[in-house]
C-alpha positions in Angstrom: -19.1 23.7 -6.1 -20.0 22.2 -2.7 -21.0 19.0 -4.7 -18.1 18.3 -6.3 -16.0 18.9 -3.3 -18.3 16.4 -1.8 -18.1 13.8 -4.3 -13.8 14.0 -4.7 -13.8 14.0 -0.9 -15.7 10.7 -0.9 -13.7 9.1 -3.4 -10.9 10.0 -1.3 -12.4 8.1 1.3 -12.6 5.2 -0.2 -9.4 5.3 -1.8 -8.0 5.2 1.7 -10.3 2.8 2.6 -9.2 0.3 -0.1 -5.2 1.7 0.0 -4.9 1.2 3.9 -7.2 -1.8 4.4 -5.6 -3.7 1.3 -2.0 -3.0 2.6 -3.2 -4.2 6.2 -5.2 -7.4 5.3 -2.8 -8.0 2.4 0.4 -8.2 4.8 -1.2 -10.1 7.7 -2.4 -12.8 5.3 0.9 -13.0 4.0 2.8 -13.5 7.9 0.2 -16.0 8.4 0.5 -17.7 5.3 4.7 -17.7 5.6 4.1 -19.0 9.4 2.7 -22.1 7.7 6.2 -22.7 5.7 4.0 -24.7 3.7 5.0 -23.7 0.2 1.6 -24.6 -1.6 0.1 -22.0 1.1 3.0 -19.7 0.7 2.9 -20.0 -3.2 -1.1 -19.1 -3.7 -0.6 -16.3 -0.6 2.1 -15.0 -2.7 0.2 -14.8 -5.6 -2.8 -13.2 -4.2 -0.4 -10.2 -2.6 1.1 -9.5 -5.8 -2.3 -9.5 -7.5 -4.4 -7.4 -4.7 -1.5 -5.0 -4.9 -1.6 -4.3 -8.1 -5.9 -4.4 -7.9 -6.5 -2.8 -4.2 -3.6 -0.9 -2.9 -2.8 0.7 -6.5 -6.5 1.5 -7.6 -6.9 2.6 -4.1 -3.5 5.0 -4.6 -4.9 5.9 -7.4 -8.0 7.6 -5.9 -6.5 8.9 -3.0 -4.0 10.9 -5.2 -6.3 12.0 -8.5 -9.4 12.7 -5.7 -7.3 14.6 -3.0 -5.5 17.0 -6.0 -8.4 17.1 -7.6 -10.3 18.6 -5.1 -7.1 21.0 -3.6 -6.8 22.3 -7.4 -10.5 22.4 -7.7 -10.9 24.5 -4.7 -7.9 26.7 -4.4 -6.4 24.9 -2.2 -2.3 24.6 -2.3 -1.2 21.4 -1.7 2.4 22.6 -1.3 1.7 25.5 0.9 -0.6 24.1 3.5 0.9 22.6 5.7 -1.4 19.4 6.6 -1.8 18.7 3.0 2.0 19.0 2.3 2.6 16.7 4.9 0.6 14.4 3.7 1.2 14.5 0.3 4.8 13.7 1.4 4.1 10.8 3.4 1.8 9.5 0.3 4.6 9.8 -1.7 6.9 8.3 0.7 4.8 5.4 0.8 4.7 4.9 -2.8 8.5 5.2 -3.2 9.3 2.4 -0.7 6.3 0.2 -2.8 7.6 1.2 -6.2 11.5 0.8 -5.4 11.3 -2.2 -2.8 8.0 -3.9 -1.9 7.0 -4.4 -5.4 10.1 -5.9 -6.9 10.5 -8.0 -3.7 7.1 -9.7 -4.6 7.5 -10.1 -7.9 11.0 -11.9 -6.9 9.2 -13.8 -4.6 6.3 -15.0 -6.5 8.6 -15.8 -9.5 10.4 -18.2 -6.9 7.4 -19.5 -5.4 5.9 -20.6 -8.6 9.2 -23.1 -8.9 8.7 -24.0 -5.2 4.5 -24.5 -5.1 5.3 -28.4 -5.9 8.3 -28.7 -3.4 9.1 -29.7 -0.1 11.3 -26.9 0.6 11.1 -23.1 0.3 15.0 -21.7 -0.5 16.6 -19.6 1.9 16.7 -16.4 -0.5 12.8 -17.1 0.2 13.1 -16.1 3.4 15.4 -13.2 3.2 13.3 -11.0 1.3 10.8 -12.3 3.8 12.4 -10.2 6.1 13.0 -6.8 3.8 9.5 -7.1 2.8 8.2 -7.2 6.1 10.8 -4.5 7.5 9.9 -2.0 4.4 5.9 -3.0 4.7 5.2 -2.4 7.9 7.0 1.2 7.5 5.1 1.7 4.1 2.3 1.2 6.1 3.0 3.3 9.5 3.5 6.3 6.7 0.0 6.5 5.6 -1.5 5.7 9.0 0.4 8.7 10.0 -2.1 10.5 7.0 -5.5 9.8 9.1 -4.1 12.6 12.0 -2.9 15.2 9.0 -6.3 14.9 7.1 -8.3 14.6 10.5 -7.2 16.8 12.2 -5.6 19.4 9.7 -3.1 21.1 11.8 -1.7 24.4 10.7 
């Protein structure tokens, strides 16, 4: 039993690794790369953020939520009625709402536009405005499950 809560804890850990270090990297390279307003940088930044999400910060997700169940079913623990592991189930899924209902569908818009502005000289103002929501809504996507590393560290009760 101690092995498997071993191994599920592990892949937890590099769930988060992946989840929180793709979501990190993955949105400075993106300010950096809409700094340049250069939109063959912008378009292939773009691209790469919609396709590291869907790689990185999802399979990561994906392990961080099937491992960290897994192993509260596995070993009797309620994730509903302990406190540090209802709290961060609840910011997990906090996260993932603002991802699902306003981060992804703001990349997709934008790297639908970007493919029509790759060859360009200019990047259209809409561009830019969902610039601004998807940094507003990233950075508090991202503050969420940062908050996580104190509730699973820590484990207050």
């Amino acid at each position: 039993m101690e092995h498997s809560y071993l191994f599920l804890k592990s892949l937890h850990i590099v769930g988060a690794i992946l989840f929180l270090g793709n979501i990190i990297i993955t949105g400075w390279w993106k300010f950096m790369a809409d700094r340049t307003r250069d939109p063959r940088v912008i378009a292939f930044a773009q691209r790469q953020v919609t396709l590291t999400d869907f790689v990185f910060t999802g399979g990561g997700a994906a392990l961080v939520l099937g491992a960290g169940l897994g192993n509260a079913v596995l070993h009797g623990m309620s994730f509903l009625v302990i406190r540090w592991l209802a709290w961060g189930l609840g910011l997990f899924i906090a996260s993932g709402v603002i991802w699902a209902t306003i981060l992804i569908p703001i990349q997709i818009k934008q790297a639908h536009m970007a493919r029509h502005f790759a060859d360009k000289d200019a990047i259209p103002e809409g561009y830019w405005r969902l610039c601004r929501l998807w940094n507003i809504f990233g950075v508090i996507a991202t503050i969420l499950p940062l908050i996580n590393i104190y509730w699973m560290v820590y484990k207050p009760s």
